[in-house]
C-alpha atoms as a printed R data frame, in Angstrom:
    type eleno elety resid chain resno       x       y       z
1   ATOM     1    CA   UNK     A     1 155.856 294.210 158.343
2   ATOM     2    CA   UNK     A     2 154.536 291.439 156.904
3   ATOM     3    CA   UNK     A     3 150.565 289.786 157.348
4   ATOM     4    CA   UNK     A     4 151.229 287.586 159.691
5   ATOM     5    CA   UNK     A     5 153.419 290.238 162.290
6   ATOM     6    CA   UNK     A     6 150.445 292.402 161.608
7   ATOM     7    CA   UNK     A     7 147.963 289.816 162.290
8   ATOM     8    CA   UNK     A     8 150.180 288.801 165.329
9   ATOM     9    CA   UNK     A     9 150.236 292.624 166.485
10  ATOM    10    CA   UNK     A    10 146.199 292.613 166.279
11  ATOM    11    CA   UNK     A    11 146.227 290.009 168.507
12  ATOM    12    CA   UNK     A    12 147.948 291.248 170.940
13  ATOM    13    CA   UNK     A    13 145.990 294.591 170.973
14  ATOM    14    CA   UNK     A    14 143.253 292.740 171.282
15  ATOM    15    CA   UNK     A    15 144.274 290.607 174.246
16  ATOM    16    CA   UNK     A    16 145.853 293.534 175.821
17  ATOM    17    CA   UNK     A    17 142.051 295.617 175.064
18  ATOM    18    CA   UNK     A    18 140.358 292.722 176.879
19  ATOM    19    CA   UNK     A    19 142.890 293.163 179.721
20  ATOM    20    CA   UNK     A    20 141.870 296.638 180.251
21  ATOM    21    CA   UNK     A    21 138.538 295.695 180.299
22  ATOM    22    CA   UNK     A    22 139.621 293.493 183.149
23  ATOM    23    CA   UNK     A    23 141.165 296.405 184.726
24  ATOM    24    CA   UNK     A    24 137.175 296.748 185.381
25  ATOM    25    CA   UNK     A    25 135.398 293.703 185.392
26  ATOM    26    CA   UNK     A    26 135.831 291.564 188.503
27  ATOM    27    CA   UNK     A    27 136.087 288.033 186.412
28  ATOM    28    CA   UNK     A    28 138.680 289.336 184.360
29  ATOM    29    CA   UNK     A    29 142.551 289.655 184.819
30  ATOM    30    CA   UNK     A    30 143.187 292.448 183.398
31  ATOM    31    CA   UNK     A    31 147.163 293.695 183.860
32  ATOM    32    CA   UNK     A    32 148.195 289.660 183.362
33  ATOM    33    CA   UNK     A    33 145.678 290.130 180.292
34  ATOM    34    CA   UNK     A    34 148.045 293.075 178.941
35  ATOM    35    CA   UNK     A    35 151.266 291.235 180.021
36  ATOM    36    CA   UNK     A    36 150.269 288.309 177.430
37  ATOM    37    CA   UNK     A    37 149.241 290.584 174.823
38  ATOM    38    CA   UNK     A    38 152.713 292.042 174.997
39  ATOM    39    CA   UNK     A    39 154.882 288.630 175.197
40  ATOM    40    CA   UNK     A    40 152.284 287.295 172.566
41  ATOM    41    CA   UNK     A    41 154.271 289.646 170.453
42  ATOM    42    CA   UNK     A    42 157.419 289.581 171.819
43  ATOM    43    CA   UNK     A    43 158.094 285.713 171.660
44  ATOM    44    CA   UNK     A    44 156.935 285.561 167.725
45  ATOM    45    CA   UNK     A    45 159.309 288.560 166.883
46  ATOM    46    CA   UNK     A    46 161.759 286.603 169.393
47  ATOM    47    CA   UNK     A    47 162.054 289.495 171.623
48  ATOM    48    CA   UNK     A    48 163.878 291.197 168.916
49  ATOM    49    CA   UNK     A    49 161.446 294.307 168.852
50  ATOM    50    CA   UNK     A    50 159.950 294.211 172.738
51  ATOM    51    CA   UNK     A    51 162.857 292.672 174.369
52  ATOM    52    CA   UNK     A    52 163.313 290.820 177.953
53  ATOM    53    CA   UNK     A    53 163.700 294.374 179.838
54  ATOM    54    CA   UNK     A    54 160.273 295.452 178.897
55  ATOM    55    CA   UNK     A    55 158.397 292.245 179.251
56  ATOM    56    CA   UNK     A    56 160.272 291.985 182.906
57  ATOM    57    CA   UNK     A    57 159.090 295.471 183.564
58  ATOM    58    CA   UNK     A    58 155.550 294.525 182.217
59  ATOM    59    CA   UNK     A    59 155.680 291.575 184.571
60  ATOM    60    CA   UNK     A    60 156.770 293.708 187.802
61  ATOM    61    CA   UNK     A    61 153.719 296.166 186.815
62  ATOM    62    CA   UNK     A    62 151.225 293.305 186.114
63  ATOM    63    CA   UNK     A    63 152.129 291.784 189.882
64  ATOM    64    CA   UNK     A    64 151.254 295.098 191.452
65  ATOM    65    CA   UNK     A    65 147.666 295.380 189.799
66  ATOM    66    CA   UNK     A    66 147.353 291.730 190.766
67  ATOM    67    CA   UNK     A    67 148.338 292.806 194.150
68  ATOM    68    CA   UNK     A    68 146.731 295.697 194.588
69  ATOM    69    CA   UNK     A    69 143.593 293.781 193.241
70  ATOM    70    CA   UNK     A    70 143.585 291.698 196.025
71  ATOM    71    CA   UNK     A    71 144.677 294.107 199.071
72  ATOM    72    CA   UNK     A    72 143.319 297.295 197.832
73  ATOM    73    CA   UNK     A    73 140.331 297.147 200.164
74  ATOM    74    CA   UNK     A    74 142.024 296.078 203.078
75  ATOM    75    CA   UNK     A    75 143.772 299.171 202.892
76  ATOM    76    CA   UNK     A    76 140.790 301.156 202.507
77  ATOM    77    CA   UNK     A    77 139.092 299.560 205.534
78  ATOM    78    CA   UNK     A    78 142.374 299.910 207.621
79  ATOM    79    CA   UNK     A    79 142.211 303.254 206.650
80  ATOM    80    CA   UNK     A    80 138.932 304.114 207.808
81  ATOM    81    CA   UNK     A    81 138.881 302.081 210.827
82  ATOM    82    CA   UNK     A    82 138.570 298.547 210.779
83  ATOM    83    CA   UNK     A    83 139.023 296.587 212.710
84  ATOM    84    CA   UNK     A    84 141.481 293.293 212.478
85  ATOM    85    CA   UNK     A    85 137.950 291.627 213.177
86  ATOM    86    CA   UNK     A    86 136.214 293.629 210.603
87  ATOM    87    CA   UNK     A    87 139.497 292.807 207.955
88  ATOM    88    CA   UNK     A    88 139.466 289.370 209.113
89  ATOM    89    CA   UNK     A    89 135.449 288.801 208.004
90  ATOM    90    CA   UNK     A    90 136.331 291.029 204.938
91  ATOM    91    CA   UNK     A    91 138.794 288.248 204.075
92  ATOM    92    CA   UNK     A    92 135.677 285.798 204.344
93  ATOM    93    CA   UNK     A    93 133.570 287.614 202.290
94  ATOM    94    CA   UNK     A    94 136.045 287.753 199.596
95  ATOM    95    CA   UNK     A    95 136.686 284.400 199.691
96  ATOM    96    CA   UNK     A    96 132.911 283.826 199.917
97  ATOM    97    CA   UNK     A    97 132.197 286.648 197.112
98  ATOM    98    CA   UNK     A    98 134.330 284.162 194.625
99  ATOM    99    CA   UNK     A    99 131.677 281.961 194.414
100 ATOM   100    CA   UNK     A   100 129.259 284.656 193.374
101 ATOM   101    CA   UNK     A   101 131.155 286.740 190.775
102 ATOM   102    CA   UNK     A   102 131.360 289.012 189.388
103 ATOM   103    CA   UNK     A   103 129.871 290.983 192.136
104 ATOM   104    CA   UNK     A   104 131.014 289.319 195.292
105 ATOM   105    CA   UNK     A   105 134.547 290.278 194.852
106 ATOM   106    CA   UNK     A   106 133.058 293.494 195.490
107 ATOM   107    CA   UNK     A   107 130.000 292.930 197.551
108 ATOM   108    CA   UNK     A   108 131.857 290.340 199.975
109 ATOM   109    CA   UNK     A   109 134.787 292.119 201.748
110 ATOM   110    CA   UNK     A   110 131.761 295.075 202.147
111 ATOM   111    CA   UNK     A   111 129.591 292.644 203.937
112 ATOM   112    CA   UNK     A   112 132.452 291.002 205.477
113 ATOM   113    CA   UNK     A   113 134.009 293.917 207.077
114 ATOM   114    CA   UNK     A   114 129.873 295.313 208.197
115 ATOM   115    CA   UNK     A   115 129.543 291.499 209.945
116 ATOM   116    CA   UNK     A   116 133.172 291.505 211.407
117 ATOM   117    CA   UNK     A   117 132.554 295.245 213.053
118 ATOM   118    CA   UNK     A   118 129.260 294.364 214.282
119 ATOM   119    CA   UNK     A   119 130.323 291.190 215.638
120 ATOM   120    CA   UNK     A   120 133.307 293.123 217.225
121 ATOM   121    CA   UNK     A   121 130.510 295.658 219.003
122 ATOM   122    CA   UNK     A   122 131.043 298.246 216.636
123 ATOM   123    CA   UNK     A   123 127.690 299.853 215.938
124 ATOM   124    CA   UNK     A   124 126.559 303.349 213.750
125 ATOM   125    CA   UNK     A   125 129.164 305.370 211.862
126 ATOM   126    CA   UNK     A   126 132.555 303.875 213.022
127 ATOM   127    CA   UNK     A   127 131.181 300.205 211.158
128 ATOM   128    CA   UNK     A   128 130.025 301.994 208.609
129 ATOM   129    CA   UNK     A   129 132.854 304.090 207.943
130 ATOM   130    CA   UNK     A   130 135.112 300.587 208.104
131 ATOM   131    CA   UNK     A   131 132.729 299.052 205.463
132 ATOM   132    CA   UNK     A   132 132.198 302.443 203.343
133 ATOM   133    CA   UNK     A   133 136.387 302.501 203.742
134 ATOM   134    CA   UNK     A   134 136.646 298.516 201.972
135 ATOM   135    CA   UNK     A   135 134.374 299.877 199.474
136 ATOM   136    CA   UNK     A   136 136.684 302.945 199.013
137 ATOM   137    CA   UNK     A   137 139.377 300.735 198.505
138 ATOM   138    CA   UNK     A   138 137.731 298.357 195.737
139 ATOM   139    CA   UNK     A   139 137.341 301.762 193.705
140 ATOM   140    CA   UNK     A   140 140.671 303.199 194.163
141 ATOM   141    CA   UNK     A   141 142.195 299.818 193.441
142 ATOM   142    CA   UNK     A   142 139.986 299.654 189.959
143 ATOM   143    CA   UNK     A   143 141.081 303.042 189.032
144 ATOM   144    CA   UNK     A   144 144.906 302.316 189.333
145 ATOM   145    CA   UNK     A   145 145.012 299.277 188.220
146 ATOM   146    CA   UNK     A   146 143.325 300.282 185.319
147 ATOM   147    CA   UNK     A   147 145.941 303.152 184.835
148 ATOM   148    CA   UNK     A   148 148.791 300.540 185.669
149 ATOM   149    CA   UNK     A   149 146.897 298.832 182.217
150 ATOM   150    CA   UNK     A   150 147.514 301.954 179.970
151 ATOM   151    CA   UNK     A   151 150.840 302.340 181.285
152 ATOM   152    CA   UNK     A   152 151.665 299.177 180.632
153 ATOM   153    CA   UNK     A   153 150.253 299.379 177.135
154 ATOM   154    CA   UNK     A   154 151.940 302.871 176.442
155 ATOM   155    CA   UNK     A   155 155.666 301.158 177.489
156 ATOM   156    CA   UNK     A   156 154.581 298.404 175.001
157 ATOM   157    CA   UNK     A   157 154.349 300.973 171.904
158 ATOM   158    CA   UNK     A   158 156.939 302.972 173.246
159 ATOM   159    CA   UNK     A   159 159.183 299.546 172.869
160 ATOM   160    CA   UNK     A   160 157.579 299.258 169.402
161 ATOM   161    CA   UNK     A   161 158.463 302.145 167.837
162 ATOM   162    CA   UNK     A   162 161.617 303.306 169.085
């Protein structure tokens, strides 16, 4: 390997590192983070070391953290007993929370779902529960899609040294 593969790998580690800090922090992309780290690499060896299949698989992974980003909560809200009020206002406060990262990706569907269940006469523990269920799904979300980031890292050395 010569400096400049090396240096190219390091980049890509470190783009791919950032990504799983993403997996994390709200502002942050992280799967699409680790999906450039890897084609980083794989277009300047010209997919002659991590070929099309894995960077296609990579891709396929990165779009279900990005989905599951994004829908995570609504399943945990769902879940727990929202209703299509409560998911409707949690869809507001998300769009609202974008304005106040990185926080309100988190804090917004939470508040949204409380407002859209109180709004829809749902008092006590059953809005609670709804909100308490987006929040549920936030976490669960972060903690797979920061697995699908290792994962995704692991197939990349896996494609590196064998």
């Amino acid at each position: 390997m010569r400096w400049v593969e090396i240096s190219v790998l390091v980049v890509s580690f470190l783009v791919m590192f950032i990504g799983v800090i993403g997996a994390i922090v709200p502002m942050i992309p992280g799967p699409p983070l680790v999906l450039a780290g890897a084609f980083i690499y794989a277009a300047y060896t010209h997919f002659a070391v991590v070929g099309w299949k894995i960077i296609l698989l990579l891709s396929v992974l990165a779009a279900i953290g990005v989905l599951l980003d994004y829908s995570a909560w609504v399943f945990g809200a769902k879940k727990l007993g929202a209703t299509k009020l409560g998911v409707g206002f949690g869809v507001l406060g998300l769009i609202v929370g974008l304005f106040f990262l990185p926080w309100g990706l988190i804090v917004g569907p939470l508040v949204g779902v409380g407002i859209g269940e109180a709004i829809a006469k749902r008092k006590g523990v059953p809005a609670l529960k709804a909100s308490a269920g987006s929040l549920l799904g936030v976490l669960v979300g972060v903690i797979v899609k920061f697995l699908i980031c290792f994962v995704m890292i692991a197939i990349f050395i896996l494609a590196l040294v064998l």
